[in-house]
N, C-alpha and C positions, 0 to 999 in steps of 0.2 A: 874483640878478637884481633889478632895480629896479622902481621901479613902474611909470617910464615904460616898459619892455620889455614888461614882465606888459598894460600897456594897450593898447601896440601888436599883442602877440598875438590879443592878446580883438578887436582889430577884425578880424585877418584870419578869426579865427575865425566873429567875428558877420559878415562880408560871404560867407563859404564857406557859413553857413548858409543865410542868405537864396537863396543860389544854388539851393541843392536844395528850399524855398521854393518856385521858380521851376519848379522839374522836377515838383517832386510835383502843381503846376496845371497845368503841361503835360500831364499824364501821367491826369489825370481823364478824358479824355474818349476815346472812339471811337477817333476822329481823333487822331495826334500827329504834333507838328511835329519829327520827327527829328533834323532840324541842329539846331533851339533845343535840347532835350534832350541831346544832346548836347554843346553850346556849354558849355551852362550845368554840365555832369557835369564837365567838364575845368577849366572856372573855378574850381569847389571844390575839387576836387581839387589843383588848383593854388595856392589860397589855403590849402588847409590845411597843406601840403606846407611853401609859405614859412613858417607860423606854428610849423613841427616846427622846422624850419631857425633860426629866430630863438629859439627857445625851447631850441636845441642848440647855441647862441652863435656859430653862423654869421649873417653879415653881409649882410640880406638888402635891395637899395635895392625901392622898389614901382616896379614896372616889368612890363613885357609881356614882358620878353627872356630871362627864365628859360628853361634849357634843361630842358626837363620832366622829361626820360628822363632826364640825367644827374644831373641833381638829386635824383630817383627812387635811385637808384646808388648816390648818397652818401649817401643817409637810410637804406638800408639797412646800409650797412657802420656808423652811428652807434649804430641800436637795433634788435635781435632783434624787440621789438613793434610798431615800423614794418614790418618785413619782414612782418609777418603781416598787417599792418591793408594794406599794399600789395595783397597775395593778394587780401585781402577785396574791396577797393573793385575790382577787376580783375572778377572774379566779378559785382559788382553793376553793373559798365557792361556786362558780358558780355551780362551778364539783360534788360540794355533794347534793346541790340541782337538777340538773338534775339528778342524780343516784336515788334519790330518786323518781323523777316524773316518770322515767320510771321504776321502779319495783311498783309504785301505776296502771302506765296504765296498766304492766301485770298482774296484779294481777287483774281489771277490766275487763280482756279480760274470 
């Protein structure tokens, strides 16, 4: 891999980080803004996803038109430790969505 690939990686990587960045200040307070947290869960997830893909010498243009799920698909048939770090991050969006359902049911009580 060259340098320029290895540099392009490290941005998607540095802009997926900042993403969560962005959720971990969402996610301070009382109050959260559920679609931003979410927006922002999928963005990295999506940015890291391309930077697996590019760094597994798949050809990835920067673009919004990635097919999430199937791209998801293909990373897993690439690497057994995708497949698990997939599990994971599933799990950790799980966890913001239930925190969420249950401060909407207390908040209905």
């Amino acid at each position: 891999m060259n340098d320029e690939t290895k540099a392009y990686i490290k941005q998607w990587i540095k802009r997926a980080n900042e993403d969560l960045l962005v959720v971990d200040k969402l996610t301070e307070f009382e109050i959260i803004a559920t679609s931003s947290v979410c927006f922002h869960c999928q963005q990295a997830v999506e940015k890291y996803l391309k930077a697996f893909l590019i760094s597994s010498g798949i050809d990835i243009k920067k673009t919004h038109n990635i097919e999430l799920t199937r791209a998801i698909e293909f990373s897993k048939k690439i690497s057994k430790e995708y497949k698990m770090l997939s599990a994971k991050a599933n799990a950790i969006l799980m966890g913001y969505r239930l925190k969420e359902l249950q401060k909407e049911y207390q908040q209905k009580k």
